[in-house]
C-alpha positions, 0 to 999 in steps of 0.5 A: 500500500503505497498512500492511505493509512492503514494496514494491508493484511492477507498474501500479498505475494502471489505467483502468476499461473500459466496465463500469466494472472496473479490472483490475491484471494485474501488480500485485505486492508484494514484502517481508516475509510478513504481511498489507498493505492495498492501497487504492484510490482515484479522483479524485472518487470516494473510495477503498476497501481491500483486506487482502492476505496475503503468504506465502513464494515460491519458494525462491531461496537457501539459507545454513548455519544452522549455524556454523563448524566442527562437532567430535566424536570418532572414531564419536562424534556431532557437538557440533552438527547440519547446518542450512540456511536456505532463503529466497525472493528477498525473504529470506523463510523458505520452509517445506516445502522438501526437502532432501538430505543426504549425507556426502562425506567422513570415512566418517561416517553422518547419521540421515537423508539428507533433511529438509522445512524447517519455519516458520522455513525451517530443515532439519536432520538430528537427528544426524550420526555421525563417521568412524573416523579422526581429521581432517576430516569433511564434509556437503553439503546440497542443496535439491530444487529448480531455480536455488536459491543456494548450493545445496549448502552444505558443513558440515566436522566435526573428529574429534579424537583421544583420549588414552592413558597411557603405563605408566611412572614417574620422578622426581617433578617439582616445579613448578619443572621444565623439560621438553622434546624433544631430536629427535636423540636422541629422548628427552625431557629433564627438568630438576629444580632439585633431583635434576637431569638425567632422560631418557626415550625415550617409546617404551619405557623408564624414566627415566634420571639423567644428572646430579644437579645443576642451575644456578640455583634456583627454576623452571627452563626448558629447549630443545634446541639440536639441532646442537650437542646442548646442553641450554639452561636458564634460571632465575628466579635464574641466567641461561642455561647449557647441559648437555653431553650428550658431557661430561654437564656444565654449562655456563655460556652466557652468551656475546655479548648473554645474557639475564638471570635470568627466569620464563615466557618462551617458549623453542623451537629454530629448526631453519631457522636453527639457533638457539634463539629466548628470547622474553619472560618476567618478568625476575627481581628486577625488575618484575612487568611481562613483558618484549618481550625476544628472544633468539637463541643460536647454540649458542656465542653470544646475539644480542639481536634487535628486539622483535617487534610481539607485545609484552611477555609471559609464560607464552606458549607457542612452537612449532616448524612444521618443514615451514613453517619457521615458529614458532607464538606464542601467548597469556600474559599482557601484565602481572603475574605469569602467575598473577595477570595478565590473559592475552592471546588472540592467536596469531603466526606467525613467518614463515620471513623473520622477519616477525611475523604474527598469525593468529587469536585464542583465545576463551579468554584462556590462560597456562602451557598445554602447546603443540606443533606436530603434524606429521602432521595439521599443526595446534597443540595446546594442553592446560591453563593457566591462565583469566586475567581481572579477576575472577582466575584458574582452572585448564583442562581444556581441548584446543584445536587449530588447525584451518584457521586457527581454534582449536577446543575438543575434546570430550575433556579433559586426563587426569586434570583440569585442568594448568598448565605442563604439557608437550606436545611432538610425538614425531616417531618416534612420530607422536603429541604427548606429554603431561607432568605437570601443575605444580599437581598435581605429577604426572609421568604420560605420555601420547599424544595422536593417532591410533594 
């Protein structure tokens, strides 16, 4: 083969016969399509040529030509469509080609149920419709011919949930509040440095003032330690101290190994270990720089554990996995104050033996979002922050989710536009992730995220 790529496979030295005629019965060529040149050539004689155009085989294998996990929402149609790529055994695109596809899971409908490859060896459905139901969905696609690799290949469609407000008014919120979920009590507890202590049951109700007064000034960040119903706050001017829901007074918390004075650092309650863990933050009057800092409070008392591996942040996000026992970390910012630094895209797992895992990557670079772990469906939601780069920063609309192990972006945005240092927590009662508030805006709207 004296132009083309490819190889030339078979007897290629053959003896005339008596006619003075060469036959190769097993000569092949193998390689890309196009057109080669096979020449010819005796000792003695001289040589001739001969143009040959190779055109795909058989087909051999077939691949997704669609990547990753599809989404949408409920009855909607997917962001992208089901792809194959049909090929022969040299990798050669194979047109003509039938395909089958059919749903075999989430109750979904694709508008047509089989497809011809075209030139490129690509065939496709030109839409595929949803189930009614939040979660998974999928497709296989099938190719009409015998022996064919990887035959039928799987494609998966998350349906994310939509949001829903929740009618109800309450203190008007600063950017300075705090706000988390006390499970036991089932209500949602609001610290404000300036009108103090609010409760609300977000399945009916209204906002409820247990106390007009708050340690410490400027931004205020809250947990619940659920075993001993303590309210624990921390603030960029005072270090920790606890609200008594029995005696409806402050106390201060600063027992054993305290953390100081700090802003953004990531707070959640360890119900495996009955503790609240403290991680990280920027220390108040001090450098801009977060700290690696982490803390465990009993209650009664703080322990001051190793750094983890995750490194110094703030602005991250913490949350808690109660069928796991495992708490979830992600994303801040590694240096300077979290509206002006660059963020960090790495998401942790702390492991049930305290081992620090990390487990996937966000391929937007995130600080104050909302983030909650969503029990019933099992995954991590993500709604809002801040967009941190060398060229500055911007605010998210955005709802992310950790579905097997990778964050997928949802269709449906954060209500009302974008948030920062909102508050999403998931309502065990209730089956649904709530949202709250927005720091920027001073918003103090409520709403469910979830099926239902």
């Amino acid at each position: 083969m004296t132009s083309g790529d490819g190889q030339l496979l078979g007897t290629t030295a053959m003896v005339t016969s008596t006619s003075g005629v060469a036959v190769y019965t097993d000569l092949a060529v193998a390689g890309p399509v196009g057109q080669k040149t096979l020449t010819f050539t005796s000792d003695g004689i001289g040589s001739t040529s001969a143009a040959v155009e190779l055109s795909a085989g058989m087909p051999a294998t077939v691949v997704a030509n669609t990547d990753g996990l599809l989404s949408g929402v409920p009855g909607g149609t997917t962001d992208e469509v089901p792809a194959v790529l049909v090929s022969d055994q040299d990798d050669n695109p194979v047109p003509e080609v039938r395909v089958s596809f059919a749903v075999i899971e989430g109750g979904g409908t694709l508008s047509e149920t089989s497809a011809l490859t075209d030139v490129a060896g690509i065939a496709r459905v030109s839409e595929w419709t949803l189930g009614s139901a939040v979660g998974m969905n999928a497709v296989q696609a099938a190719v009409d011919a015998p022996g064919v690799t990887g035959s039928p290949v799987a494609f998966n469609a998350y349906a994310f949930p939509s949001f829903s407000q929740v009618p109800t008014t309450g203190p008007q919120p600063s950017f300075a509040t705090g706000v988390t979920f006390n499970r036991t009590r089932g209500t949602i507890a609001l610290v404000n440095p300036y009108t103090g202590v609010w409760e609300l049951d977000p399945g009916g109700g209204s906002w409820t003032q247990l106390v007009a007064t708050v340690p410490g000034a400027g931004r205020i960040y809250a947990s619940v330690h659920e075993a001993t119903q303590r309210l624990l706050v921390i603030s960029e001017t005072q270090g920790p101290s606890y609200f008594d829901y029995e005696t409806s007074t402050w106390v201060d918390a600063g027992e054993g190994d305290a953390p100081g004075p700090r802003s953004y650092p990531g707070m959640v309650y360890d119900a495996a270990n009955s503790r609240v863990l403290l991680y990280g933050g920027v220390v108040a009057g001090g450098s801009s720089n977060p700290v690696a800092e982490l803390f465990a409070w009993s209650g009664e008392q703080w322990t001051r554990l190793a750094d983890p591996p995750a490194g110094p942040r703030g602005g991250h996000g913490m949350a808690y996995d109660p069928l796991s026992a495992e708490i979830f970390v992600h994303g801040g910012t590694n240096f300077g104050n979290p509206t002006g630094g660059v963020a960090v895209q790495d998401t942790w797992v702390i492991r049930a033996s305290g081992e620090w895992e990390q487990v996937a990557t966000l391929s937007s670079p995130l600080a104050g979002f909302g983030m909650a772990f969503e029990e019933m469906r099992r995954t991590l939601v993500l709604v809002g922050g801040t967009l941190l780069g060398s060229g500055g920063y911007g605010l998210s609309d955005g709802v992310w989710e950790l579905v097997n192990g990778s964050w997928l972006l949802s269709p449906v945005r954060s209500p009302g536009g974008a948030r920062v240092y909102d508050s999403v927590m998931y309502v065990p009662q209730l089956g649904r992730i709530v949202l709250y508030g927005s720091e920027h805006a001073g918003w103090n709207d409520l709403w469910f995220y979830g099926p239902g």
